[in-house]
Kinemage of the C-alpha trace (Angstrom):
@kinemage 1
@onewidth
@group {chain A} dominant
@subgroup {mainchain}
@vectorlist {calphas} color= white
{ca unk a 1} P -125.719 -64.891 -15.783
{ca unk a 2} L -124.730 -64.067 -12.163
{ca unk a 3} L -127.911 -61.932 -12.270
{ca unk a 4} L -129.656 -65.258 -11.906
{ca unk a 5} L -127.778 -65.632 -8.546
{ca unk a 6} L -130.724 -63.109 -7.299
{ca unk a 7} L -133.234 -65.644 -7.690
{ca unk a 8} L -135.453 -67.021 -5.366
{ca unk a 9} L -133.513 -69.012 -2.802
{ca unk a 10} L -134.338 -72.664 -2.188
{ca unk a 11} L -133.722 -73.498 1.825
{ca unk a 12} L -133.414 -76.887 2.556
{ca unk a 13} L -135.399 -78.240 5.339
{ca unk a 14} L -133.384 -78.150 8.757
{ca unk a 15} L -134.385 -80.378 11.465
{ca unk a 16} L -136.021 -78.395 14.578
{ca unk a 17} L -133.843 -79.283 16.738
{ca unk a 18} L -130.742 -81.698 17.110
{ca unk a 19} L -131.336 -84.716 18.212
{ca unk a 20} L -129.081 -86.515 20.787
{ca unk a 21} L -126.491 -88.303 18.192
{ca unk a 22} L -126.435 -84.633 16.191
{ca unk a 23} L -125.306 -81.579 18.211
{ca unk a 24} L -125.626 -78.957 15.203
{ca unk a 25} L -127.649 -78.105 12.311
{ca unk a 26} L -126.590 -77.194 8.838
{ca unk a 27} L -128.269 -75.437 6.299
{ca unk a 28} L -128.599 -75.076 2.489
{ca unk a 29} L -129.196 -71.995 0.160
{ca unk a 30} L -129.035 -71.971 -3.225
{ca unk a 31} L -131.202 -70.755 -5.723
{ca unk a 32} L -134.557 -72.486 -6.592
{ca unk a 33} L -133.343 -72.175 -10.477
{ca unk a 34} L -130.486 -71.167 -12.450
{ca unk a 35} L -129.931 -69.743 -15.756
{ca unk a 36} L -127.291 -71.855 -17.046
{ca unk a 37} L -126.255 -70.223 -20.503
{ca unk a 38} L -128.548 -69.037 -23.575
{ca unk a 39} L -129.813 -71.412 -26.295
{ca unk a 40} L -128.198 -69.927 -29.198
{ca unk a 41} L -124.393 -70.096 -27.403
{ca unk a 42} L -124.250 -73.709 -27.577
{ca unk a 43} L -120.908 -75.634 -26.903
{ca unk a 44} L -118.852 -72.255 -26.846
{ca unk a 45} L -120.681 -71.141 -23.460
{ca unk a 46} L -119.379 -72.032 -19.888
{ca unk a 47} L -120.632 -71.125 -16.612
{ca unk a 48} L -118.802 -71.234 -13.240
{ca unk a 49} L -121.156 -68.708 -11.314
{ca unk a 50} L -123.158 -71.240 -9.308
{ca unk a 51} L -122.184 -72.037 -6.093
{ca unk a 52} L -123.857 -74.301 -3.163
{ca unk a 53} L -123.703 -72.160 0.145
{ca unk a 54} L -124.141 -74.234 3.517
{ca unk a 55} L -124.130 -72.454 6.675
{ca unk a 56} L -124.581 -73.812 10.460
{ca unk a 57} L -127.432 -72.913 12.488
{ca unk a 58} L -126.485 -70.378 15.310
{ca unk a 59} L -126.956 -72.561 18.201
{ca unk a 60} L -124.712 -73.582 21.411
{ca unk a 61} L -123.666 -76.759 19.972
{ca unk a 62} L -119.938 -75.461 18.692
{ca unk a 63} L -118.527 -75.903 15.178
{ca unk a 64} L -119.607 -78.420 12.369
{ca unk a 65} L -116.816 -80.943 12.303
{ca unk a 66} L -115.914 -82.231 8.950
{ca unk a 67} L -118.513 -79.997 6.923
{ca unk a 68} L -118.829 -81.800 2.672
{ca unk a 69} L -121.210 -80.820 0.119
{ca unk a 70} L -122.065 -84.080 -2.523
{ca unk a 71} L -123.399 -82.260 -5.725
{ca unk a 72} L -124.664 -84.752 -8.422
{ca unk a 73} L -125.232 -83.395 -12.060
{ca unk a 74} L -126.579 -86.539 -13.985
{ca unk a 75} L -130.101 -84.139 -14.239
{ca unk a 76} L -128.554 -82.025 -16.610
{ca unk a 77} L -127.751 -84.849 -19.415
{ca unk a 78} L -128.306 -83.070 -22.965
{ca unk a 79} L -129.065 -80.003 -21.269
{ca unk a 80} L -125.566 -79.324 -19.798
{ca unk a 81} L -121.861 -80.925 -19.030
{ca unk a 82} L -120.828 -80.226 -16.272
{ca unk a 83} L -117.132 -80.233 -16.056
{ca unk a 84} L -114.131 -79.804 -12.912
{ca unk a 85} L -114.477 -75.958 -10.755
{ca unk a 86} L -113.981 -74.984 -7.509
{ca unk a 87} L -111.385 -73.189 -6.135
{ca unk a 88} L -109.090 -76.177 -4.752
{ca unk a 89} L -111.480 -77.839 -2.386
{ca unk a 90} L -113.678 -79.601 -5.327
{ca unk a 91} L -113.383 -82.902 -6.732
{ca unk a 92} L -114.815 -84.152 -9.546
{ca unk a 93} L -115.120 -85.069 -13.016
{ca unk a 94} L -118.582 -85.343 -13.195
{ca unk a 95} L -121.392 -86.331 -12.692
{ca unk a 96} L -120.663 -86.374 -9.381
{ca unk a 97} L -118.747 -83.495 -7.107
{ca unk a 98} L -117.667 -83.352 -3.872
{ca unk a 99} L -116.629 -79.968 -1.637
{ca unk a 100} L -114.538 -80.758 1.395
{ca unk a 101} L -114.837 -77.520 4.147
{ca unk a 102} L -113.549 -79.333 7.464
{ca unk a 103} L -114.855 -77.787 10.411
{ca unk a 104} L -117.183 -74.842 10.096
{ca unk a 105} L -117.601 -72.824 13.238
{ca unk a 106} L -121.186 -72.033 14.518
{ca unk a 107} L -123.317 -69.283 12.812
{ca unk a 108} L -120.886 -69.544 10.125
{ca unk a 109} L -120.926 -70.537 6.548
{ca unk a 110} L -118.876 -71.732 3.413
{ca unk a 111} L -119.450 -71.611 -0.400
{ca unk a 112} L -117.386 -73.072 -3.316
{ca unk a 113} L -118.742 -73.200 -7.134
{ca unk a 114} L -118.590 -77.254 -7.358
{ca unk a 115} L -118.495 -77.068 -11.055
{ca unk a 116} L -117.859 -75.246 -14.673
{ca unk a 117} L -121.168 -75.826 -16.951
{ca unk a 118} L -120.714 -76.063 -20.311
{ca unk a 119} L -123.164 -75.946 -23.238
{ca unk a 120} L -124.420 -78.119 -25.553
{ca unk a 121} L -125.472 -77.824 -28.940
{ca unk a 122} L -129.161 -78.271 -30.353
{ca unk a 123} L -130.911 -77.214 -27.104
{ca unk a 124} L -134.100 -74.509 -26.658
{ca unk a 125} L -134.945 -71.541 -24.434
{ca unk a 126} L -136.626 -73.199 -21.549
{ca unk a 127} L -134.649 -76.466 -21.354
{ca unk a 128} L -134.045 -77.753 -18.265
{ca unk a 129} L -132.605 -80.353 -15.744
{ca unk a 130} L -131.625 -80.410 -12.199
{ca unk a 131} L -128.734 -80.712 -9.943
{ca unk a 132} L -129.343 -81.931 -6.595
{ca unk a 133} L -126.928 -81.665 -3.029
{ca unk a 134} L -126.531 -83.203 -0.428
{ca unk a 135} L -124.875 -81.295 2.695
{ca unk a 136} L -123.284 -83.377 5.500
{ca unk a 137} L -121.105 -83.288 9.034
{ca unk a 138} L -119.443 -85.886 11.270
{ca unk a 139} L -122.243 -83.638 13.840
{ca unk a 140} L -125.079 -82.802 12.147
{ca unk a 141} L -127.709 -84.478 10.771
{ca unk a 142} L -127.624 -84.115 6.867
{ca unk a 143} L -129.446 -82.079 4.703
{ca unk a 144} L -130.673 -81.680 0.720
{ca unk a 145} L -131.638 -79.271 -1.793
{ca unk a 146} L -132.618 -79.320 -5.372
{ca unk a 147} L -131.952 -76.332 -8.136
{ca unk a 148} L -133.344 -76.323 -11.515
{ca unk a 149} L -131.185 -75.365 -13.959
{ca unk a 150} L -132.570 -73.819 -17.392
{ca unk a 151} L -131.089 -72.658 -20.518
{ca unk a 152} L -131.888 -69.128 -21.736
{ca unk a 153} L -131.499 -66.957 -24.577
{ca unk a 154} L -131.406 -65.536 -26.888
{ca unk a 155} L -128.794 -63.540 -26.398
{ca unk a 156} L -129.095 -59.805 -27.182
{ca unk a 157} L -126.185 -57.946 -28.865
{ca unk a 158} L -125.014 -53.927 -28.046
{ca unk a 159} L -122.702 -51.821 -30.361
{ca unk a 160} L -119.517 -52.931 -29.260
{ca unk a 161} L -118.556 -49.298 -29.123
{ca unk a 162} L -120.325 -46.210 -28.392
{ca unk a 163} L -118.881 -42.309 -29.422
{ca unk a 164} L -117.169 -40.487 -26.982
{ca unk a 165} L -119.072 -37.365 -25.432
{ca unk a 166} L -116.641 -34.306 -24.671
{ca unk a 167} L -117.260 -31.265 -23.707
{ca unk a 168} L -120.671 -31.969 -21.663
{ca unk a 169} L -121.607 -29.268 -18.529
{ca unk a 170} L -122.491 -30.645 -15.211
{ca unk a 171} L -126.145 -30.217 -15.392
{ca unk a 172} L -127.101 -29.909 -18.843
{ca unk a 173} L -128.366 -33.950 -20.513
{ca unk a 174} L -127.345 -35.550 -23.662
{ca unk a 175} L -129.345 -38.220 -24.956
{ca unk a 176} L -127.896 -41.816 -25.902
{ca unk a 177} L -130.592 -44.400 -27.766
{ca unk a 178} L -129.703 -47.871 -26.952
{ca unk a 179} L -129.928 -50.679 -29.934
{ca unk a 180} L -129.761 -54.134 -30.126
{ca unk a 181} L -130.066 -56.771 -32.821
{ca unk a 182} L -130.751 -60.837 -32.334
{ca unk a 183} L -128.623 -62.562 -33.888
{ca unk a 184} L -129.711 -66.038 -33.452
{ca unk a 185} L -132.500 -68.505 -34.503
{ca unk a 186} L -134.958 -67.570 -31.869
{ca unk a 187} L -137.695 -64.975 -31.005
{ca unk a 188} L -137.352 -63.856 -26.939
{ca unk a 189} L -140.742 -65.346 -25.498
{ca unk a 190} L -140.997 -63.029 -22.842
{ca unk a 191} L -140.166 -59.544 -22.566
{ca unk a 192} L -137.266 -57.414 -23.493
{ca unk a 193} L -135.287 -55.634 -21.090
{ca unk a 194} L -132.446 -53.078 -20.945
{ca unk a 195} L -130.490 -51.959 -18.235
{ca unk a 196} L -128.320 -48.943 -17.974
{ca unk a 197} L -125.669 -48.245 -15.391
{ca unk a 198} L -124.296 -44.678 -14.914
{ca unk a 199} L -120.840 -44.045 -13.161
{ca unk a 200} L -118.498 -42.047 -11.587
{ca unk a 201} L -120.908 -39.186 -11.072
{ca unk a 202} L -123.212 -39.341 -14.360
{ca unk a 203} L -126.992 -39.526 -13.275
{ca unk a 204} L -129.793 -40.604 -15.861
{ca unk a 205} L -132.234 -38.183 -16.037
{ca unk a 206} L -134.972 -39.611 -18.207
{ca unk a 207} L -137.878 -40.906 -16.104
{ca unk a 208} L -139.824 -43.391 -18.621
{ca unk a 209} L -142.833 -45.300 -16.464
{ca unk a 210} L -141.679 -48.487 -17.685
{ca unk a 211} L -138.732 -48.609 -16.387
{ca unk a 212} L -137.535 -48.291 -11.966
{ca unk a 213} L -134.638 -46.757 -11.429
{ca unk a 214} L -132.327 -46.783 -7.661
{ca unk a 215} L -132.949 -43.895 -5.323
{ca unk a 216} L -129.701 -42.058 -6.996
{ca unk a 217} L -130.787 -42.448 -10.637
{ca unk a 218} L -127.502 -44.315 -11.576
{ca unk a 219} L -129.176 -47.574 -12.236
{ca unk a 220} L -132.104 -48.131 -14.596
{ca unk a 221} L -134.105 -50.875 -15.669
{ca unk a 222} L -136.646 -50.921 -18.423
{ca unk a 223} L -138.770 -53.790 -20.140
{ca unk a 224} L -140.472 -54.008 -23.063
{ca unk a 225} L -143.032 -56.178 -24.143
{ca unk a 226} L -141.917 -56.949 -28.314
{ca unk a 227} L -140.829 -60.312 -29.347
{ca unk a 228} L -137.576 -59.642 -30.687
{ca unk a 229} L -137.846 -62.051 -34.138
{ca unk a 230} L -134.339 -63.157 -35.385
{ca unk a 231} L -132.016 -61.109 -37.542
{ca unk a 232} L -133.602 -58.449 -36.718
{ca unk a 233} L -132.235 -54.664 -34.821
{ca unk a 234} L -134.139 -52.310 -32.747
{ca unk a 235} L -133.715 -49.421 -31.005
{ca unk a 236} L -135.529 -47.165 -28.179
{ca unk a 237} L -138.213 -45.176 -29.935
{ca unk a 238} L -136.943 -42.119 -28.189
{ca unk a 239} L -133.256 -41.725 -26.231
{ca unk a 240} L -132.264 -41.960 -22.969
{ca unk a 241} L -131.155 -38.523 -20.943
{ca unk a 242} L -128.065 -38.414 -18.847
{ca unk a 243} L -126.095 -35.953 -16.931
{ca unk a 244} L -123.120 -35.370 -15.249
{ca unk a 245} L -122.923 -34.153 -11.695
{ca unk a 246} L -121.046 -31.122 -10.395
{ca unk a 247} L -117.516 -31.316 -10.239
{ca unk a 248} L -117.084 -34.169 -12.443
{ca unk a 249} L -113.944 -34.621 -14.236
{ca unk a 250} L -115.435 -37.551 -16.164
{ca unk a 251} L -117.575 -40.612 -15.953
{ca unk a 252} L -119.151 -43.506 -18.258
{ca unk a 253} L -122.338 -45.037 -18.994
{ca unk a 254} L -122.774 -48.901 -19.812
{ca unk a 255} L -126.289 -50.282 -21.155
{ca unk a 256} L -127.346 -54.208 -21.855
{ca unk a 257} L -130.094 -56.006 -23.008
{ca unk a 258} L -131.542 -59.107 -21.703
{ca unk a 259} L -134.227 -61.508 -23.288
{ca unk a 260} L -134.750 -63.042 -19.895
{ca unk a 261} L -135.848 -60.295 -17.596
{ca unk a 262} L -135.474 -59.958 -13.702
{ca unk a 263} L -135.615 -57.020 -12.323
{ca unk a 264} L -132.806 -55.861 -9.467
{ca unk a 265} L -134.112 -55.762 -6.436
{ca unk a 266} L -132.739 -52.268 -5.520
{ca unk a 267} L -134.402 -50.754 -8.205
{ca unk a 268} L -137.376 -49.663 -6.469
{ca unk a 269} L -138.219 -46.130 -7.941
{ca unk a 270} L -140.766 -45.967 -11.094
{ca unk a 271} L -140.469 -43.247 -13.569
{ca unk a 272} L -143.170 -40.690 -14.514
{ca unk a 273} L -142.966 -40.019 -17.673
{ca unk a 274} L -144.304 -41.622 -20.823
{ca unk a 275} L -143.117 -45.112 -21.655
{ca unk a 276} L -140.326 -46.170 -24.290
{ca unk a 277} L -141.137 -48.309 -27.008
{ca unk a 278} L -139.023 -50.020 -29.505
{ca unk a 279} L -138.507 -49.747 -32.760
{ca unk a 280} L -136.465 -51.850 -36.071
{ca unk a 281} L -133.247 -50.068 -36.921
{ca unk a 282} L -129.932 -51.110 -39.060
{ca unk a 283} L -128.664 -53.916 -37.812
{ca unk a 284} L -125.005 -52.616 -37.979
{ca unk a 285} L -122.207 -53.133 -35.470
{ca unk a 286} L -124.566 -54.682 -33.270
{ca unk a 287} L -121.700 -57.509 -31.968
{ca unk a 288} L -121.124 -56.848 -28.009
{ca unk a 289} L -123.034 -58.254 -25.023
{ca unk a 290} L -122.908 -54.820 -24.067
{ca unk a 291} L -122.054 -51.196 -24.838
{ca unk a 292} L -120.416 -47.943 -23.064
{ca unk a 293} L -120.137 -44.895 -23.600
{ca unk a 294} L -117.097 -42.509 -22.022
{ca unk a 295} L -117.811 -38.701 -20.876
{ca unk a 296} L -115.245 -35.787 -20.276
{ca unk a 297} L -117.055 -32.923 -18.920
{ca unk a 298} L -116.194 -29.108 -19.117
{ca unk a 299} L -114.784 -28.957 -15.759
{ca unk a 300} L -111.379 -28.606 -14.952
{ca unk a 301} L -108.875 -29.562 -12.536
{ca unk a 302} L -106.158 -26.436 -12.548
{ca unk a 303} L -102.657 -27.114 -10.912
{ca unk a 304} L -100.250 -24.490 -10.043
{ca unk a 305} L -96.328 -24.884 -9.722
{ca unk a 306} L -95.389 -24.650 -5.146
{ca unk a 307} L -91.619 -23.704 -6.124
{ca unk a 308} L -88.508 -21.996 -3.727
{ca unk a 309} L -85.617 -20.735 -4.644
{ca unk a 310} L -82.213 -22.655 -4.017
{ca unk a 311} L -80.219 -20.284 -1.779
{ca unk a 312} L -76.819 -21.258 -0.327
{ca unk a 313} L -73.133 -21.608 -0.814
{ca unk a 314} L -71.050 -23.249 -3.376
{ca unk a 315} L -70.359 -26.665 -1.509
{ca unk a 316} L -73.596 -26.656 0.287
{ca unk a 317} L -76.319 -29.257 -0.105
{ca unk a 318} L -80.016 -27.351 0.754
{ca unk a 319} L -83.379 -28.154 1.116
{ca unk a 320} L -85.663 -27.459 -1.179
{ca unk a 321} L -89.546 -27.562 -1.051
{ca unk a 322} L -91.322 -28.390 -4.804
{ca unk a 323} L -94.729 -29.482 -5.647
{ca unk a 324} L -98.089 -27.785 -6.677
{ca unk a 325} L -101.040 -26.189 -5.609
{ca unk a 326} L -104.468 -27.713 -7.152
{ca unk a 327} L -107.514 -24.988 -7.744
{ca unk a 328} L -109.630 -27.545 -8.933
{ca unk a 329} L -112.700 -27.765 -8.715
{ca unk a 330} L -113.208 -30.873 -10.485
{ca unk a 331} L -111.278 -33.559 -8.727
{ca unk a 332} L -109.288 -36.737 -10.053
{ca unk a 333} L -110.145 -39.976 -8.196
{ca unk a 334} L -108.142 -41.972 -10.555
{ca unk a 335} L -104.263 -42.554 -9.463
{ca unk a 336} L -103.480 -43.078 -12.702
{ca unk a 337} L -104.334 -39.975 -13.846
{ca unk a 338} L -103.799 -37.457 -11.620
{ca unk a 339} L -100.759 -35.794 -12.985
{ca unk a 340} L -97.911 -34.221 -11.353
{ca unk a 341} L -94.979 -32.087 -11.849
{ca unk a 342} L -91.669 -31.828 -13.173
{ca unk a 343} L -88.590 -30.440 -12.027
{ca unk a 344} L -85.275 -28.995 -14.219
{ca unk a 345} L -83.171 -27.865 -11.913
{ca unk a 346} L -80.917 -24.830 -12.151
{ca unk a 347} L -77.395 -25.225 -13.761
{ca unk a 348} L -74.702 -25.276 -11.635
{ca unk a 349} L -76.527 -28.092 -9.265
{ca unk a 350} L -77.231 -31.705 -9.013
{ca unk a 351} L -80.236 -33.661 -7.112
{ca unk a 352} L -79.024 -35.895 -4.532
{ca unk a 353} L -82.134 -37.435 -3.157
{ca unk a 354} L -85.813 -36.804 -3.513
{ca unk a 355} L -86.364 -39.283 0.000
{ca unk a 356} L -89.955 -40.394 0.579
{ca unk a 357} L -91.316 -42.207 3.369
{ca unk a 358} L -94.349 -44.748 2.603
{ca unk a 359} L -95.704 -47.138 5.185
{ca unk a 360} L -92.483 -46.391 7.610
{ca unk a 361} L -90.403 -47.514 4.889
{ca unk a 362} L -87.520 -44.562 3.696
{ca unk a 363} L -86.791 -44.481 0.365
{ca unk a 364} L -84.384 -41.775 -1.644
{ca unk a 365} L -85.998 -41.213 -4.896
{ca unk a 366} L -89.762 -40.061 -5.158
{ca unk a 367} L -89.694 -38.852 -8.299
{ca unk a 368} L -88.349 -41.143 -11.545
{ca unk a 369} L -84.902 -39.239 -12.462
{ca unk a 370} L -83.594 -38.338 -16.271
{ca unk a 371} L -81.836 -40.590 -18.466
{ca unk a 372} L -79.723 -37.751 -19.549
{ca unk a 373} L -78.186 -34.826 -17.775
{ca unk a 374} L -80.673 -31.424 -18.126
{ca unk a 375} L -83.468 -33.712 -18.469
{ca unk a 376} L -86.441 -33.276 -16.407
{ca unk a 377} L -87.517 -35.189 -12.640
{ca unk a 378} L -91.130 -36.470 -13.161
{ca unk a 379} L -93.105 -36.383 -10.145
{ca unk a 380} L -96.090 -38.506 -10.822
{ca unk a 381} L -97.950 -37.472 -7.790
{ca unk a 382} L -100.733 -40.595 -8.312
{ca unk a 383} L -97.982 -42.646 -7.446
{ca unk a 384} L -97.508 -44.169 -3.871
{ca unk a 385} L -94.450 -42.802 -3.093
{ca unk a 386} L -96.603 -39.596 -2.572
{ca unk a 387} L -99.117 -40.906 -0.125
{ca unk a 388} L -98.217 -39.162 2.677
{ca unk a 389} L -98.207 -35.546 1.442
{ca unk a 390} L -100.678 -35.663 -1.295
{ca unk a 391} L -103.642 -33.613 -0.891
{ca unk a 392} L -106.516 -33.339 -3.208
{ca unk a 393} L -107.988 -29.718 -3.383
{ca unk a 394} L -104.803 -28.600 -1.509
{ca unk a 395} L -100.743 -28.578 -1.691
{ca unk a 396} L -98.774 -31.506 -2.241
{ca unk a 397} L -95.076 -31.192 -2.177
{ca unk a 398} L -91.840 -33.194 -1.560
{ca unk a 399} L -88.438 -32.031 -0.327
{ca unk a 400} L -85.836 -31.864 -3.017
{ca unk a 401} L -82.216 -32.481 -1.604
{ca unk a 402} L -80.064 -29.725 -4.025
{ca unk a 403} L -76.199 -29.783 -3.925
{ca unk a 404} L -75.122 -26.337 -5.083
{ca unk a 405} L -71.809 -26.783 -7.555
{ca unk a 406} L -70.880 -23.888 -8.204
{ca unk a 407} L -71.870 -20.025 -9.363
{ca unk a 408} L -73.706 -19.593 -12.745
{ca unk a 409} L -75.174 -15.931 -12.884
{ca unk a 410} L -79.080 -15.557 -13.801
{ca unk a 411} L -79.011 -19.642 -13.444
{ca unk a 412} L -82.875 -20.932 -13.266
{ca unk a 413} L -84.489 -23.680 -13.264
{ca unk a 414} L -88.160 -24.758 -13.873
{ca unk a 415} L -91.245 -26.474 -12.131
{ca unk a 416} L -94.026 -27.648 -14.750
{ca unk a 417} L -97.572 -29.133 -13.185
{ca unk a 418} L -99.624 -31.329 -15.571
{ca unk a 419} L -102.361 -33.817 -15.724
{ca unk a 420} L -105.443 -34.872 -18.356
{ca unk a 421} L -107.635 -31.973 -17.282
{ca unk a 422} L -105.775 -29.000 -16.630
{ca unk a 423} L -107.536 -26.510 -18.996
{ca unk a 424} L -105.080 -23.223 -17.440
{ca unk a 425} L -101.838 -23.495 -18.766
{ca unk a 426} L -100.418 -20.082 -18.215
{ca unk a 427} L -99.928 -20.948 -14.604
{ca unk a 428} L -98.487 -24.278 -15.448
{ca unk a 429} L -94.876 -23.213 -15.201
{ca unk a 430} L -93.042 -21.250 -12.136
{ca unk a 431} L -89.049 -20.805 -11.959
{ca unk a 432} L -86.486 -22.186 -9.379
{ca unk a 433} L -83.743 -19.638 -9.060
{ca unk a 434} L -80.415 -20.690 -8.189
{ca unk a 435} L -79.037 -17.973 -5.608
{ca unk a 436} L -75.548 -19.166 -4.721
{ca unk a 437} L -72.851 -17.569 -2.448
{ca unk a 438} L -69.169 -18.223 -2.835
{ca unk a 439} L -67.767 -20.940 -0.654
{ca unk a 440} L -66.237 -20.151 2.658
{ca unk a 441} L -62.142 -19.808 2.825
{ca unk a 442} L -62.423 -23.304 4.328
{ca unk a 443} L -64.770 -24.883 1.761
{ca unk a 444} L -62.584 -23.951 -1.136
{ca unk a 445} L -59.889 -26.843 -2.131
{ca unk a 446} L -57.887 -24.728 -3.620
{ca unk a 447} L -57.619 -22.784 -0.159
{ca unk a 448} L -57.495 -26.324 1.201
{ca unk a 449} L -54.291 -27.154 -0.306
{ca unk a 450} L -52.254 -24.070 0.212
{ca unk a 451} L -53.314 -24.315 3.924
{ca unk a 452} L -51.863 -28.038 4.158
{ca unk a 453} L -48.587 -27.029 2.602
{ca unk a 454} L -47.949 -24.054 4.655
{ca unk a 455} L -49.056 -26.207 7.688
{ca unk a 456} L -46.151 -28.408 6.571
{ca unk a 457} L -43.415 -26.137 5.801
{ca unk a 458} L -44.235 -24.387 9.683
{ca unk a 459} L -44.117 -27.797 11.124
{ca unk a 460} L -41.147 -28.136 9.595
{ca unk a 461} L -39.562 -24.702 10.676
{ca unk a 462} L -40.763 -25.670 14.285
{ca unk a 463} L -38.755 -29.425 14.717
{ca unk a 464} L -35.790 -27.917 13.095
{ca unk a 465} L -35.890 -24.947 15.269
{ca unk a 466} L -36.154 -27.293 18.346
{ca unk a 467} L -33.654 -29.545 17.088
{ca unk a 468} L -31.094 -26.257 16.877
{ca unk a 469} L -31.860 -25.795 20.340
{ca unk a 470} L -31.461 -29.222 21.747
{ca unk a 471} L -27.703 -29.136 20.354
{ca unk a 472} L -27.003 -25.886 21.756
């Protein structure tokens, strides 16, 4: 229904020029007509796109002081109830609502949606009534404006599900033939229309001359001239050709049907190619207002372990630089799913700190840590902690603080890299060798001890010796 919100806009009239007693001028748009809700809904359907925009004239006269909007609804009895809306600065029960702004500064503007519509039961494609508005300022002279509101339908239903593709190449189409069935009492008077919406890289590739299409070929819209008669499927006489673009992890494709068409206004492009037709089909799983389909592409995105070796003494906390390296070429653009790594380290040592810094904010552990002891570090690298050193197409890595424990021969630990898409797994794991020295004479508690006691028994030895020599 917000589609309607691209209809023609009403303007109220705006005086010339303001008069002595009115130092600004305000002005109205909102759209000439409205498509409340279709027919066949009835008193399940609500509506809370429309809004009343008012705007001041760009002139010297300053701001709008005091800026309301009066909406009355009483021209919508048995068409529509209009119920409370707005987002805090609406009253109103109905008929009658009333949007406070308070000053609006010049060349500005405000909108609110005064009101929820709700449906009523028993009404017809094409009914009608009309809301009218009234605009006002403590500084401006007021102004009106009139939008005719009209009940639609019927509504078309999409399979509420459409099968997965996997496995497609960049470049190479796959065909998809949209369906729809009518479910409700009446036959669309006017023509039938179906637009499809291509995403995150997918193109549509079939060029139909009934149906325009943007300047990149991910939005299409197509109309058809059958009266869709109730109970009753159809289908595209032939399918619709999409594609995915190079590099593409992924991507989806979402399709609707409308019984009351508009055309986008961005679609400007006409295809080529003969026109689609419809034709009847099963009417099976036809429930949804729309339908998608989900792609995953042959492309891969390969990561490869960044690991170090932890070299130092027994005692010693080091430094130690972890991450991966991703080969792509596809890329992941989604932070949820953009994998990471995980880090076992060797025996004989213990993490103390994986410290990040985020938005000048420190913090000591980037990566979630085990529940149990020789349990993996996850490094989700989609996460924000890893903002400041993640780099698509390149390395991202953290610094791992390692306290070295003690010796453990051949110790080694291990650095996996995962995500959705990685279709190379024999680089997927690296090792972290431990390489630890034995601690320094002075490091060693043992050493530590002994030291202390032979410090005492000399101190010792020394007062008594000078004590000897006081007496004599």
């Amino acid at each position: 229904m917000a589609a309607s919100l691209a209809a023609v806009l009403a303007t109220a009239s705006v005086p010339a020029a303001a008069d002595g007693s009115h130092e600004v001028a305000l002005r109205l748009q909102a759209p000439a007509t409205f498509r409340m809700y279709n027919a066949d809904e009835g008193t399940v359907a609500t509506n809370d796109d429309f809004v009343v925009p008012v705007a001041v004239t760009p002139s010297n006269g300053g701001p709008a002081r005091n800026v309301k909007v009066v909406v009355d609804t009483s021209g919508l009895a048995s068409v529509a109830r209009a119920g409370k809306g707005g987002y805090g600065n609406c009253t109103g029960e109905g008929p009658v609502f009333t949007c406070k702004y308070g000053n609006v500064q010049n060349g500005d503007g405000e909108a609110n949606a005064p009101f929820t519509l709700h449906g009523e039961n028993g009404v017809e494609p094409g009914d009608s009534g009309t809301v009218t508005y009234t605009a006002t300022a403590d500084n401006a002279a007021p102004v009106t404006g009139i939008t005719r509101m009209t009940v639609g339908g019927p509504t078309l239903h999409s399979p509420k599900e459409e099968k997965a593709v996997k496995g497609l190449k960049p470049g190479k189409s796959v065909p998809l033939t949209p369906r729809f069935a009518n479910h409700s009492r009446f036959t669309t008077e006017r023509d039938v229309a179906l637009h499809i919406t291509a995403e995150d890289g997918l193109l549509v590739t079939s060029r139909p001359d009934n149906c325009y299409f943007n300047i990149t070929f991910t939005s299409a819209w197509c109309t058809f001239s059958t009266k869709a008669t109730p109970g009753t499927a159809y289908r595209t006489s032939s399918p619709i050709s999409y594609t995915a673009a190079p590099g593409r992890l992924t991507g989806s494709l979402s399709y609707s049907w409308s019984s009351e068409p508009r055309k986008p206004h961005d679609l400007s492009v006409r295809g080529t190619d003969a026109p689609l037709t419809l034709t009847t089909t099963a009417n099976r799983g036809l429930t949804s207002g729309s339908s998608s389909v989900s792609v995953e592409t042959t492309v891969q995105a390969d990561y490869e372990p960044v690991t170090a070796t932890v070299h130092g003494r027994v005692g010693n906390t080091v430094t130690v630089r972890l991450g991966l390296r991703d080969h792509g070429p596809g890329r992941l653009i989604d932070s949820e799913a953009q994998g990471g790594f995980a880090v076992v380290p060797p025996e004989g040592t213990t993490v103390t700190s994986i410290p990040f810094i985020f938005e000048d904010m420190g913090g000591k552990w980037a990566c979630k840590r085990p529940e149990k002891p020789g349990e993996a570090f996850v490094c989700d690298i989609g996460n924000d902690n890893f903002n400041y050193v993640r780099h698509e197409g390149g390395t991202t890595a953290i610094e791992f603080r390692i306290r070295i424990d003690r010796q453990v021969p051949g110790a080694r630990g291990t650095i996996r890299t995962y995500n959705p898409y990685d279709r190379t797994p024999g680089n997927d794991t690296a090792l972290i060798p431990l390489d630890a020295a034995p601690a320094l004479p002075f490091q060693d508690p043992v050493l530590w001890a002994a030291g202390a006691v032979a410090v005492a028994v000399l101190v010792a030895l020394f007062r008594r010796h000078r004590r000897a020599s006081q007496a004599s």
